[in-house]
N, C-alpha and C positions, 0 to 999 in steps of 0.2 A: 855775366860777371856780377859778382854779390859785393854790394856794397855799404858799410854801415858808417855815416859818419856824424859824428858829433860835432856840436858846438855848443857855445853860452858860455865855456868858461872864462876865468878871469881870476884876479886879482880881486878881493872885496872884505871889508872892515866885520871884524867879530859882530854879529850881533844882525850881518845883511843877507839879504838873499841875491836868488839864481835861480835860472831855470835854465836848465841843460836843454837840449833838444838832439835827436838822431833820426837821422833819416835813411830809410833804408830803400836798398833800390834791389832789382836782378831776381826778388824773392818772392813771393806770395805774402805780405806782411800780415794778410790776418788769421794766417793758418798758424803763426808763429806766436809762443810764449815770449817776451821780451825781458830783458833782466839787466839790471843797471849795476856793474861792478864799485870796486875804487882799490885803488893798490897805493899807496903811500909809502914814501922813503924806506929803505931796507925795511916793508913787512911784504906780508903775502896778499896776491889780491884777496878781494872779500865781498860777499855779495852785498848788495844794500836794499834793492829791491827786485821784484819783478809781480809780471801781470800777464793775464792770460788771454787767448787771443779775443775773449769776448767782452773783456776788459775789468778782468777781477783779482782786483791787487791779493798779492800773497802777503807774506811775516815781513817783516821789513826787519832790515840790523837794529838791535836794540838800543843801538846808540843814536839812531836817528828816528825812531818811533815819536811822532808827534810832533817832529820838524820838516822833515823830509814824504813827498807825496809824488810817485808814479801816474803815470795815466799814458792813455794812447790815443792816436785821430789815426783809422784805418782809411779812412777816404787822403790820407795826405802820408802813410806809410812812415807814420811819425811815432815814438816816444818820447817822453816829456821826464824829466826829475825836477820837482820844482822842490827847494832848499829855500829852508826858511830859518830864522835863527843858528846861521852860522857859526860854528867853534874852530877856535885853530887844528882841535884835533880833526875834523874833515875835508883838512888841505890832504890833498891827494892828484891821481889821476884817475878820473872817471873814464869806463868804458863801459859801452853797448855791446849787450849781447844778444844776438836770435837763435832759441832753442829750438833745436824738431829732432827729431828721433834717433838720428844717427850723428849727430855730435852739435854745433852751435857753430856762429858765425861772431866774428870779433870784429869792432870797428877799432881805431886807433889810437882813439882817447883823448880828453879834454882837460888838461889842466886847471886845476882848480884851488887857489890859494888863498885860507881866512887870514889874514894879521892886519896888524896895525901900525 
């Protein structure tokens, strides 16, 4: 059984960070691309980042380029979002995702709220 679950999120003041973490079980974790969503009140989800299984981060969301940094620990089947410089607008929910070839695996997502 494939399992992807997130945690770190929270509550935290404009301006703080987070680092999310997902842990993936049931899969091969280093055969997989991993890819860190966010979906926020009435819009669509939207990707933010991802990395590839030898650990080579891709484009990240423009809006988060230079705040926000991907990484992975294949010995511990782990994804990382580390979130630095907070804005309200990247209150959301974060979700994990494991790509391979015939469609992706979704974890359940992490709440994650900037205000003050």
């Amino acid at each position: 059984q494939v399992q992807l679950v997130e945690s770190g999120g929270g509550l935290v003041q404009p301006g703080g960070s987070l680092r999310l973490s997902c842990v993936a079980s049931g899969i091969t974790f280093s055969r997989y691309v991993m890819r860190w969503y966010r979906q926020a009140p009435g819009k669509e989800r939207e990707l933010v980042a991802n990395i590839t299984p030898a650990g080579v981060r891709g484009n990240y969301l423009d809006s988060v380029k230079g705040r926000f940094t991907i990484s992975r620990d294949n010995a511990k089947n782990t994804v990382y979002l580390q979130m630095n410089s907070l804005k309200p607008e990247d209150t959301a929910v974060y979700y994990c995702n494991a790509l391979f070839s015939a469609g992706s695996y979704w974890g359940r997502g992490t709440q994650v709220t900037v205000s003050s």
